[in-house]
N, C-alpha and C positions, 0 to 999 in steps of 0.2 A: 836611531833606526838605521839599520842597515839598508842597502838595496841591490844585493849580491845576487841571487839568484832569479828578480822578478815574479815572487811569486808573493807579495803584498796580498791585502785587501785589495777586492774589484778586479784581479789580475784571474784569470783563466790558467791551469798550468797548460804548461807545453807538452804536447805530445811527443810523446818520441818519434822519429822519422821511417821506424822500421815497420809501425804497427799498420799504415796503410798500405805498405807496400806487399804485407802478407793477406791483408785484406786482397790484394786485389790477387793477387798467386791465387789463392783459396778459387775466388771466384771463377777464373776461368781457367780453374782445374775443373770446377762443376758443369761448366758448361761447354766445356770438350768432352766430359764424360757425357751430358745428356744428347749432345752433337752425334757420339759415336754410337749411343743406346740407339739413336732414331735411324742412323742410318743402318745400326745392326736389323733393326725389326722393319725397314722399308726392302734392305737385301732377301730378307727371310717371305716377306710379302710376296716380295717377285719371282724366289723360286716356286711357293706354294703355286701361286698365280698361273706362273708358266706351266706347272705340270699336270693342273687339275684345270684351265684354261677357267677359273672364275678367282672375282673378287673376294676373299675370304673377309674383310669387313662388310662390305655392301650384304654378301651373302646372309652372315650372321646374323645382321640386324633386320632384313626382311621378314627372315625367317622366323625369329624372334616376334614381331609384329602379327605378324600372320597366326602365330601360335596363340599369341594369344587373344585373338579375336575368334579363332577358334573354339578356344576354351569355354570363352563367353557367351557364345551362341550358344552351347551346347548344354551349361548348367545351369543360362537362366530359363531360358524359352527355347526348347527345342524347336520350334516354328522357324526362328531366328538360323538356324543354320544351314533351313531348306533355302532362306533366302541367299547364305554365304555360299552354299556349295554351289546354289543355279547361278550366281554372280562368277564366280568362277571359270565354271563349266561353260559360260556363256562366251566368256573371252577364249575361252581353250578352244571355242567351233569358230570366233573368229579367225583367230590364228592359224589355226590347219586347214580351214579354207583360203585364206589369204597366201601361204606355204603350196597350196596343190594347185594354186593358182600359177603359182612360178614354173611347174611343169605342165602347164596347156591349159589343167585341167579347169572348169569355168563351173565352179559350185556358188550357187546362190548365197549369198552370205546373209542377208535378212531372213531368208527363210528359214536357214538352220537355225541361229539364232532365236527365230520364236516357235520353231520346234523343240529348242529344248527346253524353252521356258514352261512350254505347257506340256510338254512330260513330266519334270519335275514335279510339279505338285498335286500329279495325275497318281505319279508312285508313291505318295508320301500318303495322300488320304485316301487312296483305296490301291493296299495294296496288293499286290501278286496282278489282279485281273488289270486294274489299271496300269499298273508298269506296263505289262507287254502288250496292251490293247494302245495305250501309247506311243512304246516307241516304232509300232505300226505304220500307227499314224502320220506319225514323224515322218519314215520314211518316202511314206508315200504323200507327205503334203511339201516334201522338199524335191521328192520328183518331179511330181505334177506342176509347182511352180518353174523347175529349167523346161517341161515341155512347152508348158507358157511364153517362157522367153524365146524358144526355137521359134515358134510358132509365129510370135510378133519379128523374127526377124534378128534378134540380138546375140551375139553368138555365134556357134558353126554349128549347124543343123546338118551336120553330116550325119547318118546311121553310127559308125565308127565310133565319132567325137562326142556324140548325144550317148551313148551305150555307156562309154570311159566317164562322161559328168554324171552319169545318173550312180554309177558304182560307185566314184567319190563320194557323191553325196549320201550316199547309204555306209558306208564308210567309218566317217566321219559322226554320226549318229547312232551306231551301232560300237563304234570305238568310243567314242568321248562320253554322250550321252548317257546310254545303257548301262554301261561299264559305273559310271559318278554316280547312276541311279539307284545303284544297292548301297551307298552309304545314307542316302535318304530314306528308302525301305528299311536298313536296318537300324537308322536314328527312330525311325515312325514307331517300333514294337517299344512295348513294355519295358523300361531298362535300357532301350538300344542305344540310349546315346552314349552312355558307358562305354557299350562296346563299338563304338563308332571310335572317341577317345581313346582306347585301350588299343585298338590297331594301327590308327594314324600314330600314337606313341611306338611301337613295335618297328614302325615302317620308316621311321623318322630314327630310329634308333638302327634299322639295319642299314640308311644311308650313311650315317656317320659312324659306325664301325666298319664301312667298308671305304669312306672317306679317308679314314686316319689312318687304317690298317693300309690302304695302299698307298698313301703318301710315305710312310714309313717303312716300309717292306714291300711294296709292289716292285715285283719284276719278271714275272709271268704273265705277259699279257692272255684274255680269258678267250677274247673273242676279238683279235685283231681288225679284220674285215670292219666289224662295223660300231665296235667301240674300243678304242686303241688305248684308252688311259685305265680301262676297267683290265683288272688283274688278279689273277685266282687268291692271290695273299689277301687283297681287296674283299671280295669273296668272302674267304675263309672270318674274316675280320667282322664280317656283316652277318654272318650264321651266328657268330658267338654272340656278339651284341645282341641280333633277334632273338636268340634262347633265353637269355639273362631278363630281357625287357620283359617275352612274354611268360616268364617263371613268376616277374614279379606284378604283371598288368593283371593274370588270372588269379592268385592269390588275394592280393591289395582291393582288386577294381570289381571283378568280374564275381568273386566268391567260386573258382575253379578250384579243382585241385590242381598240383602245382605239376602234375603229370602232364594235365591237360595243355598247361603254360607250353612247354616244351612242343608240343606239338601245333600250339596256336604262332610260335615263334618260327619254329623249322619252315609252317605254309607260308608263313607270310616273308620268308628271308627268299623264297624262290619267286613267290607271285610277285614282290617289289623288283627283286631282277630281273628277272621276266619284263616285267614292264617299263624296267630303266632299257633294256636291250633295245624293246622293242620299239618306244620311240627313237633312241638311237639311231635303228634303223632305217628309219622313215625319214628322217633328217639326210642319213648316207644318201639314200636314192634320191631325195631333193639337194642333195650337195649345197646345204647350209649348216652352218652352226648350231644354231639355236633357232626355236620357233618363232621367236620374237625378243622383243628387249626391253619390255614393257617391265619387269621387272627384275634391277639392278642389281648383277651376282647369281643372277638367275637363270636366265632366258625368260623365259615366257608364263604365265600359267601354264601348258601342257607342260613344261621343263619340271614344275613343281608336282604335276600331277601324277604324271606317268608311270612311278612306282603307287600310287594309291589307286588307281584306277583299279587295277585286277584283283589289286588286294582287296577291297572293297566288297567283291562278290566272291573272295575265298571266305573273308570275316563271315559275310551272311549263310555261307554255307555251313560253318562252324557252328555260328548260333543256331542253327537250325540242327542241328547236330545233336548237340546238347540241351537246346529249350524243351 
């Protein structure tokens, strides 16, 4: 028996010397490639970031979340979504009184709060009389409590100052409130929650065709003054998306013709900017950010509302249109 090469019985062979050392080459060839992917997509994160000033992960996944608890309200138990939207709407009158609070103003914040809770389902089970018999009420039961507070002492009971909170506070109820309350009037009719769906789709679709189109081609700013990152390319980006959305929401959802789509797209690409402006706005003269931070990639509930608010009451006018 020979014993020349050591490779007997019980003997293991030997490995050649080269085969780990490619082993380990391979490896951290892969993990300088996966090293560079992540810092490619943390780079690309930060430009997104910096020029749309939100978190585009945080963003996505709220949004995401949000959508589809949306959905659920809406195709189990329409009831269920009077409670999403006053849940909502509820933190949006915290917020913008909290916000007009930072320029002097001294809006009751419990009061609006449960004025809009019980508008809300004032609009929803009796509607048209109830809605505006409501938000009436509203207004004048979030008056009547800052004259209360004057009254006991709390506050500036100046003429002036008392004039300027009772306006916010009517404000604020006639902006947040009134405005969320046609999406519950028009979930409440026959069918409506389709078309409740069918516009927050539209509305959702002319944010991010105006998202993408102006991260990509924005460089016309639209309305410097009071929103410096919105850009007519932006714009443009967000009309096409609304017409396509609502070509295929009135078809698909609503049983429209697809003429109609076009025209349910075109109102609602302006009443969503309209209403992105306009909270914009409001933020410029309160020289903040965002209305809050409550939620991440966001701002706030109003952040997320702003464009569905007015659109809300163009959808109902549509339906109304066409019922």
């Amino acid at each position: 028996m020979t014993a020349g090469n050591g490779s007997g019985p019980g003997r293991r062979p030997r490995s050649r010397p080269g085969i780990r050392a490619q082993v380990d080459q391979r490896r951290n060839e892969l993990q300088g490639q996966v090293r560079a992917a992540v810092e490619h997509f943390e780079e690309t994160q930060e430009r997104i970031n910096a020029r749309t000033g939100r978190n585009l992960l945080f963003a996505v996944g709220i949004g995401l979340l949000l959508g589809a608890v949306l959905i659920l309200s809406l195709v189990l138990v329409k009831e269920l979504f009077m409670l999403l939207a006053g849940t909502m709407i509820a933190f949006a009158v915290v917020e913008l009184a909290g916000a007009l609070r930072l320029s002097g103003r001294d809006v009751p914040r419990v009061a609006s709060v449960l004025a809009a809770a019980a508008m809300l389902p004032a609009s929803y089970f009796f509607p048209g009389l109830g809605q505006w018999v409501g938000i009436i009420g509203a207004v004048l039961f979030v008056s009547a409590w800052r004259l209360v507070e004057a009254v006991a002492g709390r506050g500036s009971r100046s003429a002036d100052d008392l004039r300027r909170d009772l306006g916010a506070g009517a404000f604020i109820q006639l902006y947040v409130t009134l405005l969320g309350s046609y999406a519950v009037v028009l979930t409440a009719e026959d069918g409506g929650q389709w078309w409740t769906l069918g516009f927050i789709i539209v509305v959702v679709a002319t944010d991010v065709g105006a998202y993408a189109s102006g991260v990509a081609f924005g460089k016309h700013p639209m309305a410097p003054r009071i929103s410096p990152k919105k850009t007519w390319e932006g714009f443009a980006g967000s009309v096409l998306a609304a017409l396509i959305a609502g070509v295929l929401v009135a078809v698909l959802m609503l049983d429209q013709h697809w003429t109609f789509g076009l025209l349910f797209g075109a109102v609602l690409a302006v009443t969503a900017t309209a209403g992105d402006l306009a909270e914009s706005m409001i933020k410029r003269d309160l020289e903040i950010k965002d209305i809050s931070s409550w939620l991440p990639g966001h701002g706030g509930f109003l952040d997320r509302l702003d464009s569905i608010l007015p659109s809300a009451a163009a959808a109902y006018a549509l339906f109304l249109l066409v019922g």
